[in-house]
C-alpha positions as CSV (number, residue, x, y, z in Angstrom):
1,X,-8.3,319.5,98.6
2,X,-8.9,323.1,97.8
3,X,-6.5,325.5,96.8
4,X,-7.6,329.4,98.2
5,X,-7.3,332.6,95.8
6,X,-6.1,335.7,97.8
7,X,-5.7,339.1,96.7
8,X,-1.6,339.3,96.6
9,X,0.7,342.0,97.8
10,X,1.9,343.5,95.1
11,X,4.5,346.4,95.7
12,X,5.4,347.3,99.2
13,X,2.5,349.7,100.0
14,X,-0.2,348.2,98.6
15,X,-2.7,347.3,101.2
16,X,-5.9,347.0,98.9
17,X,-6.8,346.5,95.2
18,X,-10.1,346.3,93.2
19,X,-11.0,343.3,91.7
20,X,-11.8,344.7,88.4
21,X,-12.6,341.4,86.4
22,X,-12.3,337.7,86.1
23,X,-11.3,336.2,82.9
24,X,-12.6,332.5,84.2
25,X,-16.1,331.8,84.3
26,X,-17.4,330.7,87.7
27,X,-17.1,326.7,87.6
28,X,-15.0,326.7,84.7
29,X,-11.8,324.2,84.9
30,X,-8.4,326.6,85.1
31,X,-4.5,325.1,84.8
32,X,-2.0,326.6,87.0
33,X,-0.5,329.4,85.5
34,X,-3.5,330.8,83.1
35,X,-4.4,334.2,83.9
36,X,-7.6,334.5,86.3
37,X,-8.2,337.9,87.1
38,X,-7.4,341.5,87.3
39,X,-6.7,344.0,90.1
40,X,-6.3,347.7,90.2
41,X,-4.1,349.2,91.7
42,X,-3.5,353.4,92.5
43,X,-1.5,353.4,89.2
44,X,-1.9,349.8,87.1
45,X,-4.0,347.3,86.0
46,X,-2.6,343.6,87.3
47,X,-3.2,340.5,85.8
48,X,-3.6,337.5,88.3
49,X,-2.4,334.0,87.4
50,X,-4.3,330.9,88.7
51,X,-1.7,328.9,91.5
52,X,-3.5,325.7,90.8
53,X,-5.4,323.7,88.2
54,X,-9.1,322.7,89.2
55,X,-12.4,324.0,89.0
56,X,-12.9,327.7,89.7
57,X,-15.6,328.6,92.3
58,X,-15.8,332.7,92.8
59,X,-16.8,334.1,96.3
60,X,-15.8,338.2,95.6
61,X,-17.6,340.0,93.2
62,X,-16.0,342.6,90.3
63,X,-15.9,346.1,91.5
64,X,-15.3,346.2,95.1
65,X,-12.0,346.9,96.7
66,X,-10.2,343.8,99.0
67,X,-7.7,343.6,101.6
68,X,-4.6,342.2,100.5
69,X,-5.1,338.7,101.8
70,X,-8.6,338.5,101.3
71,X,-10.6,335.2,99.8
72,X,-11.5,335.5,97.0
73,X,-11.8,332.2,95.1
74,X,-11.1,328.6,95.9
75,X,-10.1,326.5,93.1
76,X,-11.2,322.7,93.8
């Protein structure tokens, strides 16, 4: 079973945020809670923390801008 990574709503008018980079290596083994990722926002720089334990597999790439909502990783 496969656990999907989504860009999250953070604040109330956030409707996007770039993925700016991942701090897990695709295919690496996470834990549930370690930090995975980082979004910016208009103002801030978010880091992202992993909702599952597994193996990492990356489908967005760094740089570009995503829905809130969007896939962008499944941890397996």
């Amino acid at each position: 079973m496969s656990t999907e990574v989504r860009i999250p709503s953070i604040g109330f008018s956030t409707q996007e945020a770039t993925l700016t980079e991942w701090l897990v290596a695709d295919g690496e083994e996470v834990k549930e809670g370690q930090l995975l990722y980082t979004l910016e926002l208009d103002k801030s720089v978010q880091e992202v923390e992993a909702p599952a334990s597994g193996k990492l597999k990356i489908i967005a790439e760094t740089g570009e801008a995503y829905d809130v909502g969007s896939l962008i990783a499944e941890i397996v």
